[in-house]
N, C-alpha and C positions, 0 to 999 in steps of 0.2 A: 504494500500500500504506500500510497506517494502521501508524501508534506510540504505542506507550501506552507510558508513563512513571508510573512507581510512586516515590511519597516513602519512600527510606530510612526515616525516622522514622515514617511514618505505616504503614509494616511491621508495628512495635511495637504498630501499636494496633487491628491486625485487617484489615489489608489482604493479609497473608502467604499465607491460602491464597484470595486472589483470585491471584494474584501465578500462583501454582503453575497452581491448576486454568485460567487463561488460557492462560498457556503450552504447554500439555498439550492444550487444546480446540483453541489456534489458532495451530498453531506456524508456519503463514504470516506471523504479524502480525510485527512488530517489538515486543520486549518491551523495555524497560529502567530499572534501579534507578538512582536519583540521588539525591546524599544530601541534598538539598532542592530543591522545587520551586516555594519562595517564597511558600506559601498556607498560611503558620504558623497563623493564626486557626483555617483549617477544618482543618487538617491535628490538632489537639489535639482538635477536639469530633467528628470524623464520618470516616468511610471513605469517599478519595476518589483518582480517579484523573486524567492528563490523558491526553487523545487527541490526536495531532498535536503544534498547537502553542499551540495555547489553549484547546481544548474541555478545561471542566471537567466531570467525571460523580461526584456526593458523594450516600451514600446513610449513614444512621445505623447501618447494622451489614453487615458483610461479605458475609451471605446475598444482601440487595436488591444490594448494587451489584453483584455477580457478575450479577442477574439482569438489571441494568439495561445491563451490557454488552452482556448478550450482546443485549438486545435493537439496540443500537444500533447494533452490529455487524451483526446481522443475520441 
């Protein structure tokens, strides 16, 4: 089973209702908010999440990275 890991901070900056509608779509997955996940750089310019334990998935506005989850997901 996968885990996706949301940056607190990067909540603030338009990843919040990726956050939600994940949750909601795929409430098998493991969700979790952490109050940083170390990728301050991209965490201020883009919408982005981890998977596992180091897949990074950064998309410039919250619409694509929803969509790029879910492709990845599947």
């Amino acid at each position: 089973m996968k885990k996706i890991k949301y940056c607190c901070r990067n909540l603030k900056f338009g990843t919040k209702p990726v956050y939600k509608a994940m949750k909601e779509a795929f409430p098998e997955l493991k969700h979790k908010k952490q109050d940083c996940l170390g990728s301050c750089k991209l965490c201020t310019k883009q919408c982005f999440v981890m998977i596992g334990k180091k897949k990074i998935v950064c998309e410039p506005t919250a619409k694509k990275l929803l969509k790029a989850l879910r492709k990845e997901i599947g």
